[in-house]
C-alpha positions as CSV (number, residue, x, y, z in Angstrom):
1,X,0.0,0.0,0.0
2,X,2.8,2.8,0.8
3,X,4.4,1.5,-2.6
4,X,1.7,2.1,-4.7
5,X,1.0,5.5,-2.6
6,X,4.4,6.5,-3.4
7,X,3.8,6.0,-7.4
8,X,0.7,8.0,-7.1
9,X,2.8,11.0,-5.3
10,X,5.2,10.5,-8.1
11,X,2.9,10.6,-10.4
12,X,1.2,13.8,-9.8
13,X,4.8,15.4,-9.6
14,X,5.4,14.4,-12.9
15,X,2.5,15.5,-14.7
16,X,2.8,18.7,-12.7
17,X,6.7,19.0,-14.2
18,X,5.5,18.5,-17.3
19,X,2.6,20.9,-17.0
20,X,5.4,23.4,-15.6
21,X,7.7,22.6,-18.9
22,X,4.6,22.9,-21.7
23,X,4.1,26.3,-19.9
24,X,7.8,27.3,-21.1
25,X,6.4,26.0,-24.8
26,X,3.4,27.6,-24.8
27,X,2.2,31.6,-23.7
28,X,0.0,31.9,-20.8
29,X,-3.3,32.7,-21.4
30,X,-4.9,34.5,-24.0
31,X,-6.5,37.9,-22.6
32,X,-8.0,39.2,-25.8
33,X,-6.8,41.6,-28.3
34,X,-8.0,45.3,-27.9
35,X,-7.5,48.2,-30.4
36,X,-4.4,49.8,-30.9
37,X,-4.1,53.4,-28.8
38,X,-3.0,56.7,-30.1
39,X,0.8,56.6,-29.1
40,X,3.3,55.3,-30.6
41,X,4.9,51.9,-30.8
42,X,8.7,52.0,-31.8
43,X,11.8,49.7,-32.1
44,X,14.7,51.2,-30.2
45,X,18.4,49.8,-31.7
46,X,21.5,50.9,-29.8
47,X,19.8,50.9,-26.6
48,X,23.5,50.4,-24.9
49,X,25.2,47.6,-23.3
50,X,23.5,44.5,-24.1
51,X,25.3,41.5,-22.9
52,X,21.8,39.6,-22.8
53,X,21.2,39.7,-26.4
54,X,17.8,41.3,-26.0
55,X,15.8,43.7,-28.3
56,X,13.8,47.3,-27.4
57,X,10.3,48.6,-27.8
58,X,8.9,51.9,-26.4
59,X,5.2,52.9,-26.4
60,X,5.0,56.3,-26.1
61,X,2.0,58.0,-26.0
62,X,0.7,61.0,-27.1
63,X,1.6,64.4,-25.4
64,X,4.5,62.7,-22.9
65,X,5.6,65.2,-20.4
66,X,9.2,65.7,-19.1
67,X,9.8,64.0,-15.7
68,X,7.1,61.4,-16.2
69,X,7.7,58.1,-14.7
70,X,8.6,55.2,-16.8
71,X,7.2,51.2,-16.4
72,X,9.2,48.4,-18.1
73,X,7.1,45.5,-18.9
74,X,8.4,42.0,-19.1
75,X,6.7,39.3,-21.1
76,X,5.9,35.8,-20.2
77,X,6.9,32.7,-22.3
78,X,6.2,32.9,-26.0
79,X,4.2,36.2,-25.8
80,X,4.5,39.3,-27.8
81,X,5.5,42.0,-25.7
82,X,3.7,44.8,-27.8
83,X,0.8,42.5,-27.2
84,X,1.8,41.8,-23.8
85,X,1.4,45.4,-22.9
86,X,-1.4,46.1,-24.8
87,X,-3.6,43.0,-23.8
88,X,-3.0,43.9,-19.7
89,X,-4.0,47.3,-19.9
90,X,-0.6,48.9,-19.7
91,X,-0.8,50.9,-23.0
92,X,-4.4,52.3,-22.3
93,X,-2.8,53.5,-18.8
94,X,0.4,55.1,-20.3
95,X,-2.4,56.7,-22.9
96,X,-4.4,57.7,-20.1
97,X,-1.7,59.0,-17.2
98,X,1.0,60.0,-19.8
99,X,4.0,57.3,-19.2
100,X,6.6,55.6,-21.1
101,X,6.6,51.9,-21.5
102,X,9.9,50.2,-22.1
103,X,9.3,46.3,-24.0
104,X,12.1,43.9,-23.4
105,X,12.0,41.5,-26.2
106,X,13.2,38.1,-25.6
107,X,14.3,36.4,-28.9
108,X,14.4,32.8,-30.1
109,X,17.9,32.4,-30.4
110,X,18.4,32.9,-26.8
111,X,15.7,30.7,-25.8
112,X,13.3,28.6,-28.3
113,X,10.3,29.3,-26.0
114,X,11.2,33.3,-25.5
115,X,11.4,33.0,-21.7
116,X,13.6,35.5,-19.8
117,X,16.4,33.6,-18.2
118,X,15.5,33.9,-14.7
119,X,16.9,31.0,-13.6
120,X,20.6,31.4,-14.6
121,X,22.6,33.1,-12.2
122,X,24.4,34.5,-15.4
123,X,21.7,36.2,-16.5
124,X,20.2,37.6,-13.1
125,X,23.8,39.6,-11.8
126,X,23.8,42.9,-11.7
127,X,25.9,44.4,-14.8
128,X,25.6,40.9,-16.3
129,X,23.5,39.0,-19.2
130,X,19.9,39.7,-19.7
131,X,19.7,41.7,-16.1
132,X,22.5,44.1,-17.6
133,X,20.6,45.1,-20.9
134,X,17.2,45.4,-19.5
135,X,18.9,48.0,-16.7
136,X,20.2,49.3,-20.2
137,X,16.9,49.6,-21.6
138,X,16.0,51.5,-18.4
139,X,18.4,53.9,-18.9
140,X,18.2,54.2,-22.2
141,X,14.2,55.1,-21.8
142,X,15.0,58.1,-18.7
143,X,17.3,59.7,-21.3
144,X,15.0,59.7,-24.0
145,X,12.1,60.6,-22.5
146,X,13.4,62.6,-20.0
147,X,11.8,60.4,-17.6
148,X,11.5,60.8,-13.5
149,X,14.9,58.1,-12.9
150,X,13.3,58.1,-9.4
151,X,10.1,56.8,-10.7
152,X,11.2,53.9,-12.7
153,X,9.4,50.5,-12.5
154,X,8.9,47.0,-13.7
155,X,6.5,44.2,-14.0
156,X,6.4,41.0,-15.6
157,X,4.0,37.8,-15.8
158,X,5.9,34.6,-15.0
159,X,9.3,34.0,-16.7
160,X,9.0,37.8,-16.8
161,X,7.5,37.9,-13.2
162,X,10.1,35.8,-11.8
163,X,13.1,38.5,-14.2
164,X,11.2,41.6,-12.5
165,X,11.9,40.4,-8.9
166,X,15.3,39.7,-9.7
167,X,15.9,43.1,-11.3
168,X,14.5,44.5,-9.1
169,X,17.3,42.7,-5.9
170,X,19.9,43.0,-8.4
171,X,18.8,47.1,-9.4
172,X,18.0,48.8,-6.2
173,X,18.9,51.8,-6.5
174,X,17.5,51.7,-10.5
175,X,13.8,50.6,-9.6
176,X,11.7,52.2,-7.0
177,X,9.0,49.5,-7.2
178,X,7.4,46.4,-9.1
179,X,4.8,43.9,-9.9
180,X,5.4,40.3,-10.0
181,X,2.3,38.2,-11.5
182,X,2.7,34.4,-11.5
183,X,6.2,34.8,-10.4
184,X,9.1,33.1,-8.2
185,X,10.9,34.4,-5.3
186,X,14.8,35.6,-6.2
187,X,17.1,32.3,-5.8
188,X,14.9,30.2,-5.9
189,X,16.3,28.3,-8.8
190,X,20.2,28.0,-10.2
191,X,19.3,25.7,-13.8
192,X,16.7,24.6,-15.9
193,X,16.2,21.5,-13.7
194,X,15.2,23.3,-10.7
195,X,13.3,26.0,-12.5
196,X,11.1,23.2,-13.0
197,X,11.2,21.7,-10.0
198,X,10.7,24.6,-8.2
199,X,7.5,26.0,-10.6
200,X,5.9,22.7,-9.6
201,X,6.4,22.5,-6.0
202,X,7.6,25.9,-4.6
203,X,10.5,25.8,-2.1
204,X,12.6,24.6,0.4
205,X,9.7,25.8,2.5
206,X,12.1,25.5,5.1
207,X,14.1,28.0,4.5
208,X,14.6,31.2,7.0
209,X,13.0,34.4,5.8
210,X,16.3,36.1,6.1
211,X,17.9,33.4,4.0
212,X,15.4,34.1,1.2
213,X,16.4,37.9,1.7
214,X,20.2,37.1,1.5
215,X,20.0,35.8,-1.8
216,X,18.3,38.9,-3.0
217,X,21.2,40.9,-1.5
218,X,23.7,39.2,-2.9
219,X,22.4,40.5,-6.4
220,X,22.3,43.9,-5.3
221,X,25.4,46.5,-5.0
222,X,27.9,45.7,-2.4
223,X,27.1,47.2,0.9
224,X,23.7,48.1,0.2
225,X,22.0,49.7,2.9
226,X,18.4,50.2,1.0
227,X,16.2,51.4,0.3
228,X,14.4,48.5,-1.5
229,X,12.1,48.8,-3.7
230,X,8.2,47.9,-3.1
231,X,6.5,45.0,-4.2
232,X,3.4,44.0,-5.5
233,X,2.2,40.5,-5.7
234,X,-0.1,38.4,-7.6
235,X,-1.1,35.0,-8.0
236,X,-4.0,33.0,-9.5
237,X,-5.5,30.2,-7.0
238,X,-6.2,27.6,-9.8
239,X,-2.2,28.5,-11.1
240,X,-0.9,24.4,-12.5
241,X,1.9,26.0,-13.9
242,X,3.7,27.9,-10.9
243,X,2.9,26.8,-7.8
244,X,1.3,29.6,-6.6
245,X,2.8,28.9,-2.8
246,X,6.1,30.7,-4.8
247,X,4.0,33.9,-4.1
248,X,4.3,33.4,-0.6
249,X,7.6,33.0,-0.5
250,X,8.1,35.9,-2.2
251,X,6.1,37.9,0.2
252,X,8.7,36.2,3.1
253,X,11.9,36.9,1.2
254,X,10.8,40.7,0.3
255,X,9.2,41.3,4.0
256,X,12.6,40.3,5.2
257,X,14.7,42.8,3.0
258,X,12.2,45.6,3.9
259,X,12.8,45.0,7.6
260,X,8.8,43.7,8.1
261,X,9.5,40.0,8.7
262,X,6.7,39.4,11.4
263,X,4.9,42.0,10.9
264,X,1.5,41.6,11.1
265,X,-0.7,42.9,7.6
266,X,-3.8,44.3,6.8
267,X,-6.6,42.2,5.5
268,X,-9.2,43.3,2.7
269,X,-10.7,41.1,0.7
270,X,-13.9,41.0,-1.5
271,X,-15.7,38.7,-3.8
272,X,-13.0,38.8,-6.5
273,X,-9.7,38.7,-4.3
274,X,-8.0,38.3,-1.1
275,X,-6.2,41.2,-0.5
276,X,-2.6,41.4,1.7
277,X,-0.7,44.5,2.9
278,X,2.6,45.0,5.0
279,X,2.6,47.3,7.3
280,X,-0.7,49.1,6.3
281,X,-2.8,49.7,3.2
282,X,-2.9,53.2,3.1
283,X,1.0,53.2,1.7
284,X,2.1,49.5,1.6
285,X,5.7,48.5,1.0
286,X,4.9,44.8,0.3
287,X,1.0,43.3,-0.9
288,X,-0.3,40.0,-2.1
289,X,-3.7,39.9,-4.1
290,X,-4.7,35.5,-4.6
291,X,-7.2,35.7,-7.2
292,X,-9.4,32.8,-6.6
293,X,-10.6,32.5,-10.4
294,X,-7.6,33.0,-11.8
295,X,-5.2,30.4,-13.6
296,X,-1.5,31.0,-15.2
297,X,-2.2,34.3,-16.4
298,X,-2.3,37.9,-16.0
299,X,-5.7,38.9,-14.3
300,X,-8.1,40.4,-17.6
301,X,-9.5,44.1,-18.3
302,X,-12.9,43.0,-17.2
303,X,-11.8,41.5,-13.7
304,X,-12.3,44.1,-10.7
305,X,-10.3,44.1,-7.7
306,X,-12.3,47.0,-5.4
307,X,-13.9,48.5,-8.3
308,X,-10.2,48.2,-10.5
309,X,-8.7,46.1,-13.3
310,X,-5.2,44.6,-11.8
311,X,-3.1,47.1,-13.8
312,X,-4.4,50.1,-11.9
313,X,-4.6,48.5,-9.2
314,X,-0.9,47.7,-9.7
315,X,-0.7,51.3,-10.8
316,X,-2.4,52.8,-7.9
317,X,0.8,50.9,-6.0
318,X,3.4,52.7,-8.0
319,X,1.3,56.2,-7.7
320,X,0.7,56.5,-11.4
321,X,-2.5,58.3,-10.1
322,X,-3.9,60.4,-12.7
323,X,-3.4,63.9,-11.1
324,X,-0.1,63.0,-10.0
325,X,0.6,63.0,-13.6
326,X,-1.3,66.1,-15.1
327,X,1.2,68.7,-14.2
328,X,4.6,69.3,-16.2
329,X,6.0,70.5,-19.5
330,X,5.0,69.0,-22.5
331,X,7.8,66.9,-25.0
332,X,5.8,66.2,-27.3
């Protein structure tokens, strides 16, 4: 009887690894396709440094102002990233609040699936690999658009999710918040191997809170004192493809680096989510929204989280408010 129970076991770890490796086949889930917006989509060569061999977009809408803040936006596996941001929202809120978007573009020589190499140390270091040309691209997009540099984000679904929280431990003094949908703490894989491993069974569940927070120090400059960046965090309930107990480790690791390990959050929930906040919602420094309808995907236009789609929600977190926004010179 414990023989055949252990097959079973091993069983549903396997399909569940394999679920995990057709998700780094195949995109996450459609959202829908919405009509184009007034700004304007562009490739950006010469970006700078690119050890990572990645590409550039910008969406910049209509009537940017100097100083605006600027939101890079990381794809998940197999998606378009022009789609990517125009599917979630993100280009109808750069249209609407009057920010730059910066597209990473994974390619298929780098990886046949186009995920962002989040679990290769290589590619995660700071001034190294894929890490190194996105902070590029970050740079690249203040200049440009004469863009706040102390309002500089990023936010990524999955492999992307998993790339923005290790930007964002590697970059601290670069970005001053993110969003990490469907994602994986920072270290919590070192090869392919345990990327998959770890998407299908989140862990070592073990280990310390301030362990989890080492590893996202040792991306960051030497000596680092802070201050860290924010985070937001998602995760969908009926997630097969990244276990979504990754989420709470990223909560533990990131409430460790902030200094909040223990503390106790605010709770709101409603119909559509159950809502998380360290130390308080009225400016949170860590939060964890658990969709209970939502799978391996970003959370859609038409899904309301206290009256708000996730990406204002997200952008509410940032303080892309609207009349933050409305004052400023024009550039064009």
């Amino acid at each position: 009887m414990q023989w055949s129970r252990q097959i079973r076991v091993a069983g549903r770890g396997l399909r569940t690894a394999l679920r995990a490796a057709s998700a780094m086949v195949s995109p996450p889930a459609a959202i829908g396709r919405p009509a184009a917006g007034p700004g304007v989509l562009r490739d950006v060569p010469g970006f700078g440094d690119n050890p990572g061999g990645l590409a550039m977009q910008a969406y910049v809408p209509p009537g940017l102002k100097m100083g605006a803040p600027l939101v890079v936006l990381l794809h998940g596996c197999g998606q378009d990233a022009a789609d990517f941001a125009a599917e979630t929202g993100w280009r109808a809120l750069a249209d609407r609040v009057g920010i730059a978007l910066v597209l990473p573009v994974q390619s298929d020589a780098n990886n046949r699936q186009r995920c962002f190499h989040w679990f290769r140390p290589a590619d995660i270091a700071r001034g190294r690999g894929e890490a190194a040309s996105i902070r590029a691209m970050a740079a690249d997009g203040v200049r440009r658009f004469d863009a706040d540099p102390s309002r500089v984000f990023v936010v990524g679904l999955s492999a992307g999710g998993a790339m923005a929280a290790a930007l964002l431990a590697a970059y601290p003094d670069v970005f001053a918040a993110g969003a990490v949908v469907a994602g994986l703490p920072v270290g919590a894989a070192s090869g392919t191997a345990s990327a998959l491993a770890r998407m299908a069974q989140a862990g070592p569940r073990t280990r310390p809170a301030s362990a989890w927070a080492d590893l996202a120090r040792q991306l960051g400059p030497a000596d680092y004192r802070g201050p860290w960046p924010r985070l937001s965090i998602w995760r969908g309930a009926l997630d097969t493809v990244v276990d979504p107990a990754n989420a709470t480790l990223l909560v533990r690791q990131w409430c460790a680096l902030l200094g909040l390990d223990g503390a106790e959050p605010d709770v709101d929930d409603d119909a559509q989510a159950h809502h998380l906040a360290w130390p308080d919602t009225a400016e949170p420094r860590v939060e964890l929204w658990t969709v209970p309808s939502l799978g391996h995907a970003y959370p859609t236009e038409a899904q309301r989280f206290d009256g708000s789609s996730a990406t204002d929600r997200i952008a509410a977190f940032f303080g892309l408010a609207e009349e933050q926004l409305a004052s400023g010179p024009g550039m064009c």
